[in-house]
DOZAKOL-567554 format. One line per 10 residues: number of its first residue (from 1); their letters; for each residue x, y, z of N, C-alpha, C, CB. Coordinates in steps of 0.1 Angstrom, whole numbers, plus 5000, padded with zeros to 4 digits. Glycine has a CB too. Layout:
NUM) a) X,Y,Z,X,Y,Z,X,Y,Z,X,Y,Z  ...;
END
This chain:
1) xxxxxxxxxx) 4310,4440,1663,4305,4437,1676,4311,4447,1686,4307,4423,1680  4305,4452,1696,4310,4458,1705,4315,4452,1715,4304,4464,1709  4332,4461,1712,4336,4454,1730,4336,4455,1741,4344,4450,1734  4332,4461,1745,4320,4460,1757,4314,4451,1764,4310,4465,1755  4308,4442,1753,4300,4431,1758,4307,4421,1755,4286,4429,1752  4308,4413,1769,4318,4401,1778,4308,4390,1771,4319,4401,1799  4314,4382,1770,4314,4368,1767,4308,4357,1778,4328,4364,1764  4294,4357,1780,4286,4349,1792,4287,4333,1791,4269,4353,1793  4290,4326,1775,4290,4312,1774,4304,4309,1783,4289,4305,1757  4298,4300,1792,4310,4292,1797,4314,4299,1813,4325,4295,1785;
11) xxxxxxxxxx) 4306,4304,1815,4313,4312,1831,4309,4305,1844,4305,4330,1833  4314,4301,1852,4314,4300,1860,4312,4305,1877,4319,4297,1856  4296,4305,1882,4288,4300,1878,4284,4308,1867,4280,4298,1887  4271,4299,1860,4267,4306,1852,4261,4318,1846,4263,4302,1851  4258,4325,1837,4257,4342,1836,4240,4344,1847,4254,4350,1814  4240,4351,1849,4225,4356,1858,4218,4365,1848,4227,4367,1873  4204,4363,1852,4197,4371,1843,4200,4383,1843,4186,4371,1844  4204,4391,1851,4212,4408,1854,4221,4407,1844,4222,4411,1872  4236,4399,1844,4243,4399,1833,4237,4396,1821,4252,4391,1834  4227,4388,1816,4222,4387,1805,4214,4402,1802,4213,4374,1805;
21) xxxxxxxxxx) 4210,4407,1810,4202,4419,1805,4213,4429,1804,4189,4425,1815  4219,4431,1814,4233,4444,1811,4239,4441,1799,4247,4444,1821  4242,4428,1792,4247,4425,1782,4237,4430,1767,4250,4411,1786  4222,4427,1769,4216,4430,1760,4218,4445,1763,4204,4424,1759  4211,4451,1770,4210,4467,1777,4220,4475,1766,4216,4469,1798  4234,4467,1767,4249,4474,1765,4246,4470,1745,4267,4463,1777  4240,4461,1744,4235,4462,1725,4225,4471,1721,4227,4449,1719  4218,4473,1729,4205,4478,1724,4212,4492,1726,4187,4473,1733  4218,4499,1732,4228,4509,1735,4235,4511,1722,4238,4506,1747  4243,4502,1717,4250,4504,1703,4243,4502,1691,4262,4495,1700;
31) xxxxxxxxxx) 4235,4495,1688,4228,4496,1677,4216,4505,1672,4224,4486,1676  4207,4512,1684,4201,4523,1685,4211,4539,1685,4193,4520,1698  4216,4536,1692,4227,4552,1695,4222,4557,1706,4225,4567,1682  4212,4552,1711,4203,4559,1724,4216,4555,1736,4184,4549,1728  4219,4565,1746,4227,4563,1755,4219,4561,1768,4235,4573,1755  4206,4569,1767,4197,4573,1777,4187,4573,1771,4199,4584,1784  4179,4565,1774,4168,4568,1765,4156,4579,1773,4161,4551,1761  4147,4584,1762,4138,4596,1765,4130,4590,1769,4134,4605,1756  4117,4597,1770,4104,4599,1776,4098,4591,1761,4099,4618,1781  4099,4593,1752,4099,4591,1737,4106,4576,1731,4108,4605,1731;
41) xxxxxxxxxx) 4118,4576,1738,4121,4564,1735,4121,4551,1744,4130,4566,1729  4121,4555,1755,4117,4543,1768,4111,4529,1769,4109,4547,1776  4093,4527,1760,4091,4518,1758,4098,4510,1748,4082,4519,1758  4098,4515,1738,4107,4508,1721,4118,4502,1730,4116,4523,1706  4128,4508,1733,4141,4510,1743,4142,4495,1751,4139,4526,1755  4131,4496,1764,4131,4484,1771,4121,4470,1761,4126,4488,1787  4111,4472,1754,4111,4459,1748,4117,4448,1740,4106,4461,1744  4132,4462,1733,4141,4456,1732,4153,4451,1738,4142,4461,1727  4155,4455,1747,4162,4449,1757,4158,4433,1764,4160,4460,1767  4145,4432,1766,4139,4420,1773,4137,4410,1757,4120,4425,1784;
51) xxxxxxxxxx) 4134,4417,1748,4138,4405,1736,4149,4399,1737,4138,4408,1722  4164,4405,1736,4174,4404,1732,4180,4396,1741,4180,4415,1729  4177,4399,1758,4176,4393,1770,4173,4380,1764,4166,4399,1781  4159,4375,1767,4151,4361,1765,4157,4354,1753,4133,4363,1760  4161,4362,1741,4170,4357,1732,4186,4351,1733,4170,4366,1724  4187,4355,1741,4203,4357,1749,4200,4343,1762,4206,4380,1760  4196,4342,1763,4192,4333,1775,4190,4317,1767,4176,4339,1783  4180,4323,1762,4175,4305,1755,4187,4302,1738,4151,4307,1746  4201,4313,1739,4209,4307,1732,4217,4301,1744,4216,4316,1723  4225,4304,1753,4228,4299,1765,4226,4290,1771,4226,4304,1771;
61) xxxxxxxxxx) 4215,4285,1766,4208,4275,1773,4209,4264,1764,4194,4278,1776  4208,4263,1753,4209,4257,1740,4218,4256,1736,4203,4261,1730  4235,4261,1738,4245,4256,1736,4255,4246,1743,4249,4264,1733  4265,4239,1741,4268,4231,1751,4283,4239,1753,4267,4213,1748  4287,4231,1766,4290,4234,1774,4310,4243,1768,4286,4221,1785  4313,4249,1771,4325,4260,1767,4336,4245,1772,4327,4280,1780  4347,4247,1765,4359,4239,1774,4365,4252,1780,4372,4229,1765  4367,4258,1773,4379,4273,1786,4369,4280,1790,4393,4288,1777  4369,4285,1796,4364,4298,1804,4367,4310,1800,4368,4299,1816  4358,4321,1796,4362,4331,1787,4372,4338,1796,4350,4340,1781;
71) xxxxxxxxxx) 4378,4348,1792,4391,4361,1800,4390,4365,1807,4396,4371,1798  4379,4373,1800,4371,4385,1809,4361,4384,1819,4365,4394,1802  4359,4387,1827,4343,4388,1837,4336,4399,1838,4344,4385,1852  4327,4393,1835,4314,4405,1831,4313,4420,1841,4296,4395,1835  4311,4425,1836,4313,4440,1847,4307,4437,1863,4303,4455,1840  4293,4434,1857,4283,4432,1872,4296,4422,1886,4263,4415,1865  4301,4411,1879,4307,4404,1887,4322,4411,1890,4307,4389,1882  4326,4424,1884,4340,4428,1886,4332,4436,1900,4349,4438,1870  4323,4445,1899,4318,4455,1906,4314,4453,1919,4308,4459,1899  4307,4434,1920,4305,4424,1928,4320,4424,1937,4301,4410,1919;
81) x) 4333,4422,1933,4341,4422,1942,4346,4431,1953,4348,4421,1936;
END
């Protein structure tokens, strides 16, 4: 797994869809190799992203609730400060 990608079950408030997508965005990044995607790879690129998103969400949603609070905070909310 890449570490990179923060840990959204359990945060307080809960992750936003921005963090759910930066989080997918930052997979679809490692498992493709694409850093930037082209002219060529753009659509492929973001359909995957909004799957992995919607997938990422309705796990989130479907698990119950964390007792600790993960470590780390997601970049979007470090950047937020």
């Amino acid at each position: 797994m890449c570490r990179n990608i923060t840990i959204l079950r359990g945060l307080e408030p809960q992750a936003t869809p921005e963090e759910i997508s930066a989080a997918a965005r930052q997979y679809v990044r490692k498992v493709s190799g694409i850093r930037e995607p082209t002219a060529a790879t753009t659509e492929s690129f973001e359909v995957a992203v909004d799957v992995i998103a919607a997938a990422t969400a309705k796990l989130l949603g479907s698990l119950p609730p964390r007792k600790v609070v993960p470590k780390s905070e997601p970049p979007l909310r470090r950047l937020a400060r």
